[in-house]
C-alpha positions as CSV (number, residue, x, y, z in Angstrom):
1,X,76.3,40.7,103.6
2,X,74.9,43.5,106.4
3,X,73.4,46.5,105.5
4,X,76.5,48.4,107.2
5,X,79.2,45.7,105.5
6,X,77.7,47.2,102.4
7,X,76.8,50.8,103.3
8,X,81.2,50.9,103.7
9,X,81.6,49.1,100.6
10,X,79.3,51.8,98.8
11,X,80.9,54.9,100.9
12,X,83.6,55.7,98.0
13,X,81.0,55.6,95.0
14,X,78.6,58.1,97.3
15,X,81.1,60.2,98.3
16,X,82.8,60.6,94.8
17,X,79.1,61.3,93.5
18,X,78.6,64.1,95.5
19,X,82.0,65.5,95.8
20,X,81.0,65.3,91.5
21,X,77.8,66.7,91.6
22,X,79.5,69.4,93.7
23,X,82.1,70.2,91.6
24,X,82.8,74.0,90.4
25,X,82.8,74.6,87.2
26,X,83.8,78.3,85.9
27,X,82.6,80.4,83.0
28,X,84.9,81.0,80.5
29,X,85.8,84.6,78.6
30,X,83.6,83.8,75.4
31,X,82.8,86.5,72.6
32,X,79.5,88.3,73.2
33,X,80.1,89.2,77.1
34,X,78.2,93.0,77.4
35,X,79.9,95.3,80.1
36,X,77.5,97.5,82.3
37,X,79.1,99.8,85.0
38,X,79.0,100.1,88.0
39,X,77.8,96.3,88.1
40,X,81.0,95.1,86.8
41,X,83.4,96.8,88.9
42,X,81.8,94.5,91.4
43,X,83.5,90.7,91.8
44,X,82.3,87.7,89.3
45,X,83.0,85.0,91.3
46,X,81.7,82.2,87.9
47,X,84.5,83.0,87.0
48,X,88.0,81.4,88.3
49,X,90.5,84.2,87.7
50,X,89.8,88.0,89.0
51,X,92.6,90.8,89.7
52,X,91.7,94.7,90.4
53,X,95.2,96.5,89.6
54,X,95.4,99.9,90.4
55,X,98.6,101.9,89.5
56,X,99.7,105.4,89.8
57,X,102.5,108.4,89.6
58,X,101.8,111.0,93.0
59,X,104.3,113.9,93.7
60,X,104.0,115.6,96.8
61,X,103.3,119.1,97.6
62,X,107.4,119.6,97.9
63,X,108.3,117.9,94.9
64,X,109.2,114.3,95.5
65,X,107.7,111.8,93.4
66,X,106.2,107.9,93.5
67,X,105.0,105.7,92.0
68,X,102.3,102.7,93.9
69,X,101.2,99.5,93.1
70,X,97.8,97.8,94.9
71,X,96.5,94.9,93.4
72,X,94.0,92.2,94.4
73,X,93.5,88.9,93.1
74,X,90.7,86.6,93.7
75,X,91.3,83.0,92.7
76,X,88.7,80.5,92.6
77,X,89.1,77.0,94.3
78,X,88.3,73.9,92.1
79,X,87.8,71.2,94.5
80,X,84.3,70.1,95.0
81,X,82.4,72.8,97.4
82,X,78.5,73.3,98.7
83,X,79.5,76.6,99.0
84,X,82.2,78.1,96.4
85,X,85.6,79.2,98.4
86,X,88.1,81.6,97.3
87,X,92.0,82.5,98.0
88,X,92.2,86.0,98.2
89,X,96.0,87.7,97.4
90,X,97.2,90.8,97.4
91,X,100.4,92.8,96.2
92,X,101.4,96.4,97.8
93,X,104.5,98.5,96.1
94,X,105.9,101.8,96.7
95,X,108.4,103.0,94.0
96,X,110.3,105.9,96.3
97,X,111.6,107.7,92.8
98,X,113.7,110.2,95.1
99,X,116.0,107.1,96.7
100,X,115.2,104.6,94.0
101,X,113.8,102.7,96.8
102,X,111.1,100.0,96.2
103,X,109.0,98.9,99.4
104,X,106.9,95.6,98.5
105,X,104.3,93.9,100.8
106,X,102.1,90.9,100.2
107,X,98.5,89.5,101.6
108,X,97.1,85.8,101.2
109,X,93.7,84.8,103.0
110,X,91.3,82.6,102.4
111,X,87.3,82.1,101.9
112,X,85.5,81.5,105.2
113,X,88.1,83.9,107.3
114,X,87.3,87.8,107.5
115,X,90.6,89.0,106.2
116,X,89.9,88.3,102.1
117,X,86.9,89.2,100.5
118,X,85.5,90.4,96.7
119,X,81.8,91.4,97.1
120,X,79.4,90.7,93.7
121,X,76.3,93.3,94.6
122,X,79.1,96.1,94.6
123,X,82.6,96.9,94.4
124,X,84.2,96.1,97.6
125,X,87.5,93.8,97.7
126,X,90.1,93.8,100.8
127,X,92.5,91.6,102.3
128,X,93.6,91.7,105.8
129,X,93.2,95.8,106.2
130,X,93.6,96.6,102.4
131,X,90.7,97.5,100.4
132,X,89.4,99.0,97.4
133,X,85.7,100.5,96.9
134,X,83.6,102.5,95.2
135,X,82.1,105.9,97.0
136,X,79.8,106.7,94.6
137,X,81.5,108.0,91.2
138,X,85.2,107.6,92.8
139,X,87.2,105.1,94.4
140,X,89.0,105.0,97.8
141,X,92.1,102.8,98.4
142,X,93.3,101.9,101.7
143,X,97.0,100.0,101.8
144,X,99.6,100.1,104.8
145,X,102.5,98.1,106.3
146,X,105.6,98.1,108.2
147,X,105.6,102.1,107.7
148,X,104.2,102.4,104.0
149,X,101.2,103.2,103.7
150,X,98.4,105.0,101.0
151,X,95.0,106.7,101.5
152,X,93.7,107.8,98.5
153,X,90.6,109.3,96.4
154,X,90.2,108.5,93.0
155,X,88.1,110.5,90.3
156,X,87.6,108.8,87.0
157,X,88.7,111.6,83.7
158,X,87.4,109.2,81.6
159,X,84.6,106.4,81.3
160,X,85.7,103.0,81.7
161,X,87.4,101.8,78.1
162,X,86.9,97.9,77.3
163,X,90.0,95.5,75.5
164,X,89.8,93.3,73.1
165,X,86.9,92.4,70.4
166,X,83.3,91.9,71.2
167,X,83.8,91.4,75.0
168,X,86.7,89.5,75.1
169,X,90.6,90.7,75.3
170,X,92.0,87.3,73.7
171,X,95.4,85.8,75.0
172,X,95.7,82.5,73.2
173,X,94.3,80.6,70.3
174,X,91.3,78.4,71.5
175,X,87.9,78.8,72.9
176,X,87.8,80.9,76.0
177,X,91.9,81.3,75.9
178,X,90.8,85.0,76.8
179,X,89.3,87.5,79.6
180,X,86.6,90.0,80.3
181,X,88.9,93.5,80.4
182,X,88.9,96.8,80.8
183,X,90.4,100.0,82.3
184,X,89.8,103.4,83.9
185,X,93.1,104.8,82.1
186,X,92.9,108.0,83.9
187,X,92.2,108.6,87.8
188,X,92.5,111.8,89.3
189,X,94.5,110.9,92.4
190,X,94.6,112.9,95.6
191,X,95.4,111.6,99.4
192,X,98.2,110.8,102.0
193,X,101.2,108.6,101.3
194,X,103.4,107.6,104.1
195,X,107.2,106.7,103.6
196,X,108.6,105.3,106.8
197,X,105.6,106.4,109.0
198,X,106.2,110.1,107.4
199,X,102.4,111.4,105.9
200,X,103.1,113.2,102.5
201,X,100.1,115.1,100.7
202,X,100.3,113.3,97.1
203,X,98.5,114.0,93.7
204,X,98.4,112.1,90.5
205,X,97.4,109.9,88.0
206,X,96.5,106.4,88.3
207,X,95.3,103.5,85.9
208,X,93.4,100.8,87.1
209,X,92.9,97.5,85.3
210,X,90.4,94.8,85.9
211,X,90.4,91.6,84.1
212,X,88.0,88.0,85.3
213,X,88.4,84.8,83.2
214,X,88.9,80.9,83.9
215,X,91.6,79.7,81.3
216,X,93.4,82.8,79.4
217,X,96.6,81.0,78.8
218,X,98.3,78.2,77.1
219,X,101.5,75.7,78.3
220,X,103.5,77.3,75.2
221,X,103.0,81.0,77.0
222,X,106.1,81.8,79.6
223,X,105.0,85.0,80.2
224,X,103.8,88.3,79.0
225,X,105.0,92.4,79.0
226,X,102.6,94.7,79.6
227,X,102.7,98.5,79.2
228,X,100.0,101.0,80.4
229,X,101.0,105.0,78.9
230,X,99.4,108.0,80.0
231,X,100.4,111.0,77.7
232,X,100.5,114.6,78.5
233,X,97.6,115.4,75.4
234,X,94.9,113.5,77.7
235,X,95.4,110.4,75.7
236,X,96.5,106.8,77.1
237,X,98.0,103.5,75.3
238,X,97.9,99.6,76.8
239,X,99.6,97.0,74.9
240,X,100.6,93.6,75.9
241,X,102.5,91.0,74.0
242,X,102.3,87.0,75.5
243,X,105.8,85.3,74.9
244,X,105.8,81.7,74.1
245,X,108.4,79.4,74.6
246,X,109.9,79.4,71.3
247,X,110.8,82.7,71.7
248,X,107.9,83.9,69.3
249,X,105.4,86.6,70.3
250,X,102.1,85.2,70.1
251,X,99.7,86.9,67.6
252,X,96.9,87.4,69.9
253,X,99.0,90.3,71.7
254,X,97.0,93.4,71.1
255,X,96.4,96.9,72.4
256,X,94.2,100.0,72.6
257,X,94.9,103.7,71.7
258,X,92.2,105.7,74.1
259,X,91.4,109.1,72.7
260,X,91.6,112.3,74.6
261,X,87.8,112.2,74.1
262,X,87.5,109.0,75.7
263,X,86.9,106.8,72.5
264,X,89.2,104.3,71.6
265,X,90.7,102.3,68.6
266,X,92.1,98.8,69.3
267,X,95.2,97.5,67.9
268,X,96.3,94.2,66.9
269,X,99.6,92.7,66.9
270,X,100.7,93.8,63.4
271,X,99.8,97.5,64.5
272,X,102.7,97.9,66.9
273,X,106.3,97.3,67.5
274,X,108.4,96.6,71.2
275,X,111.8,96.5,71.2
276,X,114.4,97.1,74.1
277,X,117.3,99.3,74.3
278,X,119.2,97.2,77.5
279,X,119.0,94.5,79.8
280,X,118.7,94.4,83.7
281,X,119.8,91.5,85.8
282,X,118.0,91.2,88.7
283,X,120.1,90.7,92.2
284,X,117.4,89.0,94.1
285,X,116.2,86.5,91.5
286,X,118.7,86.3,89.1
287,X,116.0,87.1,86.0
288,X,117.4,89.0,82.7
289,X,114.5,91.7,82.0
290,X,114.4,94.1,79.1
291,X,115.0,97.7,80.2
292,X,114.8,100.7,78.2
293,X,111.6,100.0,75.6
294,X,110.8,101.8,71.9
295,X,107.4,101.7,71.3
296,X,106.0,102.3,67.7
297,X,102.3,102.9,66.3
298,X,103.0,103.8,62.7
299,X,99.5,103.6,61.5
300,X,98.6,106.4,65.0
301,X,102.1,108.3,63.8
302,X,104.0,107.4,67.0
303,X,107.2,107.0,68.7
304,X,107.8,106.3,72.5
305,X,110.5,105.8,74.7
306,X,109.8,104.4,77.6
307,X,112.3,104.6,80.5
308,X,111.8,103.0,84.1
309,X,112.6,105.5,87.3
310,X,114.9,103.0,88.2
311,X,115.5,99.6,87.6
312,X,115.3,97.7,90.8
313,X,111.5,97.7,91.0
314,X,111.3,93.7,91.2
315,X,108.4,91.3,93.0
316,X,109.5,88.3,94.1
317,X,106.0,87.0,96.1
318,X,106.2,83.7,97.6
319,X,103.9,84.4,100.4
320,X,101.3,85.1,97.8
321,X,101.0,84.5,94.0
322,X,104.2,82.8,93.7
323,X,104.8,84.7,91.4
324,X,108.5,86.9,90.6
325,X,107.6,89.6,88.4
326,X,108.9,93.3,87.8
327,X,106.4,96.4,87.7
328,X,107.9,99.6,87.2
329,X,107.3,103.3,87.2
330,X,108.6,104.5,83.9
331,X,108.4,107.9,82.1
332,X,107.6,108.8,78.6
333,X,108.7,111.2,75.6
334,X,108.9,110.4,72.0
335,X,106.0,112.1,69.6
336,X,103.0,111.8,68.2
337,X,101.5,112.9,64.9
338,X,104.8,114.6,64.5
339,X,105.3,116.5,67.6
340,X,106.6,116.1,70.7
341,X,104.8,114.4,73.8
342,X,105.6,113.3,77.2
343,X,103.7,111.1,79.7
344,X,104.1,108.6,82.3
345,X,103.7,104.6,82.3
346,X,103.8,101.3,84.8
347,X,105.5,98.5,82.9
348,X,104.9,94.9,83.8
349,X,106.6,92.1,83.0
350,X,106.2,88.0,83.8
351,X,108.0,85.2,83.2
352,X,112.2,86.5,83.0
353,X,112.8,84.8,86.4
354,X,111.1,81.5,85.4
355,X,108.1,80.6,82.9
356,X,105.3,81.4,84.2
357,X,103.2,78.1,85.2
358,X,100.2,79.3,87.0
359,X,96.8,78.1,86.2
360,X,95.2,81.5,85.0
């Protein structure tokens, strides 16, 4: 046999070799992880999974009220790769409270193009003219399309506030079923937001959420609901709870009371009650979704009821994620240690127009 008769022979074994010896292989969410900010505002791209979620309640100068939505995702790309690649995806919402109106807009780009990108020496992410970024101790947001658009400053009220146990917010049982998470649960929010190509000065609050891991959930998980509260006494609630197929709540749902001082006590499972008052059934997908929610703390001494603007505030993003999901601009009243509060919230939930399947 010729040298080339077996260099083809021997082309399969050298290229599955290298392809292997080029593989990716993440980092998973393990217990131990130590946050430092700024550094970890910026992207991690070890690991496979990373989403920046900023949400917010503005009212402009005359009155009318929103609520927005920008989030970016950065997904990692297993095939074998020199060089990593990433798919970059992005969702855009406006929640128009004064027509019950919900505007939604969607970004997908890829490594190697100059529309996506999630920097790791500092916090810089954007897709295709969106971006997010740090100017020194606040955060500028850029989003705009078809007409809808938002320019805003944000001022952190309090430090950055960290989920979970010893670095890790856990969403299954099983070794790195989990993610690296935290929050800046209260943003001073100022800028222009434009409805139909019409500027309005806004103020606000916003929340912003930023979560990186490689394998947080299970096949038995269909989904999760997720609540983010901002009360009028300075103080802020996130709770999540990850549905399984059974119809069970898995035990590793958890939560975190923030203190108006900025400290924070987390909660587990057992520390907290969601129920629903209603269902809502969704004209463009056809999913049932809870509407209307009754939070309890008993241990903290409250009671909330949480009620969305308006129902219709659905996702449905098959250009992007793939994903149908609702997020919601909600309101708040109830009390706490015995008397009365009020507040604000975004509501998310996943999985009510099909299980959720995607490789997070």
């Amino acid at each position: 046999m010729n040298k080339y008769a077996l260099s083809l022979l021997l082309l399969p074994i050298i290229l599955s070799v290298a392809t292997a010896s080029f593989a990716r292989t993440f980092k998973q969410a393990l217990p131990g992880y130590t946050f430092s900010f700024p550094r970890d505002h910026a992207s991690h791209g070890d690991y496979k999974t990373e989403w920046w979620y900023y949400t917010g309640h503005l009212q402009s100068k005359s009155g009318k009220k929103y609520g927005y939505e920008l989030t970016f995702f950065r997904q990692g790309m297993e095939e074998g790769q020199q060089k990593p690649r990433n798919a970059y995806l992005a969702h855009f919402a406006i929640s128009d409270q004064n027509t019950n109106q919900f505007h939604v807009f969607e970004r997908l780009s890829r490594s190697g193009l100059p529309t996506g990108e999630a920097r790791s020496d500092l916090f810089y992410v954007a897709n295709q003219g969106w971006s997010a970024e740090s100017l020194g101790d606040q955060f500028l947001l850029r989003a705009e399309s078809e007409g809808y658009a938002i320019h805003l400053l944000l001022s952190p009220a309090k430090p950055p506030v960290v989920h979970g146990k010893n670095g890790v917010s856990q969403k299954a049982s099983g070794k790195g079923c989990a993610s690296h998470y935290y929050s800046m649960t209260r943003l001073k929010t100022k800028g222009t937001l434009f409805i139909d190509s019409q500027a309005e000065p806004v103020e606000g609050i916003s929340w912003m959420d930023h979560e990186f891991g490689s394998n947080q959930l299970t096949d038995e998980q269909v989904g999760w609901d997720w609540f983010s509260i901002q009360l009028d006494d300075n103080s802020e609630i996130m709770l999540y709870i990850m549905r399984r197929r059974d119809g069970t709540i898995d035990n590793n749902s958890s939560g975190t009371l923030i203190n108006s001082d900025g400290s924070s006590i987390h909660l587990n499972y057992s520390d907290f009650t969601i129920s629903s008052k209603s269902t809502w059934i969704s004209p463009h997908s056809q999913g049932k979704y809870p509407m209307g929610w009754q939070v309890k703390i008993p241990k903290c001494k409250i009671d909330l009821s949480i009620e969305p603007a308006f129902k219709d505030q659905e996702l449905i993003t098959t250009r992007s994620t793939d994903v149908t999901y609702w997020e919601g601009s909600s309101q708040v009243s109830g009390s706490k240690n015995g008397n009365p509060t009020r507040g604000q919230s975004y509501v998310e939930m996943t999985g009510y127009a099909a299980a959720f399947k995607k490789k997070i």
